[in-house]
N, C-alpha and C positions, 0 to 999 in steps of 0.2 A: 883788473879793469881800471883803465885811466881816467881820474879824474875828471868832469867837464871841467871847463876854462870860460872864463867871464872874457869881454872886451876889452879888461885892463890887460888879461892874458894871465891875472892868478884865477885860485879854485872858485868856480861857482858858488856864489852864497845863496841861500834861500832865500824868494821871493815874501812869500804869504804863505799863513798857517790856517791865518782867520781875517778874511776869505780865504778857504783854501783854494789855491790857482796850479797852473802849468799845467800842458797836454796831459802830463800823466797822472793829474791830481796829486803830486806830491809834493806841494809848496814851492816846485823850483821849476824856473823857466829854461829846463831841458829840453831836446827836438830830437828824432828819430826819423827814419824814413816814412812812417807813419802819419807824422806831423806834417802835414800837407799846406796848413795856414802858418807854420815856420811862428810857434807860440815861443819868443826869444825874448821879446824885452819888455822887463820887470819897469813896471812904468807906478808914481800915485796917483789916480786918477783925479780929474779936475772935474766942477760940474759942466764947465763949458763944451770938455771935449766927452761927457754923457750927452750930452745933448745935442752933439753934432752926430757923433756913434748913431745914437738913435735914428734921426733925421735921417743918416747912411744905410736903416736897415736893418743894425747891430744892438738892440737896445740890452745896454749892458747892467740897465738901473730896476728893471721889473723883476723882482725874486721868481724865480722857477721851480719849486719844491720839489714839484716831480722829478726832477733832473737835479736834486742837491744846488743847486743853485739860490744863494740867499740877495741876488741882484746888490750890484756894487754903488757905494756912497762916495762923494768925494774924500779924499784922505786914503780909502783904500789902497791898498797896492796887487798888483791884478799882472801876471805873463800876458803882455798882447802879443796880437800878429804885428810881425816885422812890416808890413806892407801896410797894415793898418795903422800903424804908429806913421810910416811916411806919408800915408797919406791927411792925417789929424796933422801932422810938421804943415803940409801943403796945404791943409786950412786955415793954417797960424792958431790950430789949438792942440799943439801936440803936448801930450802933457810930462812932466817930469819923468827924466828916468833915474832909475838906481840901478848906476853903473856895474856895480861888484856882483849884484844877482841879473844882470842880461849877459845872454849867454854868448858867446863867439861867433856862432851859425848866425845872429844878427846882423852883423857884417858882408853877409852874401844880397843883404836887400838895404842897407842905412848905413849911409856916411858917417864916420866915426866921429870927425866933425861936429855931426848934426845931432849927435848922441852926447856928447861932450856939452857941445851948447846949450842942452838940453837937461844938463843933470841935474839932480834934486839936490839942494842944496842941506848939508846934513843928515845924508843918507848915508853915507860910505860909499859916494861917488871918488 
């Protein structure tokens, strides 16, 4: 089986362990046909854009037990959707990515660009 590929186009690194993230709860922001909200880039959350999230609908910050979910704090590192990260960009609060753990399939919806301009600085961007 082939390796994912990150957007630099080496291997996938791990997103998060703790919060554990990605579609398939394995730390990494891998996608499948499955993944229908395209959970692609490894983002650390800001409180600005929890609070825009929210306001959207998304509230990414209220722990959900029932669901393993321990609700995300700023600093986190958390697999968003691609489409949700452009659209936090088009708020002017997209928040950091880490380049080396967003996955390739990201590029089907975010200008590499916009991902680049965007990277977390001392991440392994």
């Amino acid at each position: 089986m082939e390796k994912a590929k990150n957007v630099l186009g080496t291997e996938l690194e791990p997103c998060s362990l703790s919060p554990l993230t990605g579609f398939f709860r394995d730390g990494s922001c891998r996608t499948g046909p499955d993944d229908a909200g395209s959970h692609t880039v490894c983002v650390r959350v800001t409180d600005e854009f929890l609070q825009i999230t929210q306001i959207m609908g998304n509230d990414l910050s209220t722990p959900q037990p029932r669901h393993g979910f321990p609700g995300l704090k700023p600093g986190d590192r958390w697999c968003l959707c691609a489409l949700r990260w452009q659209e936090a960009l088009e708020a002017g609060v997209a928040p950091p990515v880490i380049l080396r753990a967003t996955h390739e399939a990201a590029l089907q919806h975010v200008a590499m660009a916009d991902l680049v301009k965007h990277a977390a600085p001392g991440e392994g961007s």
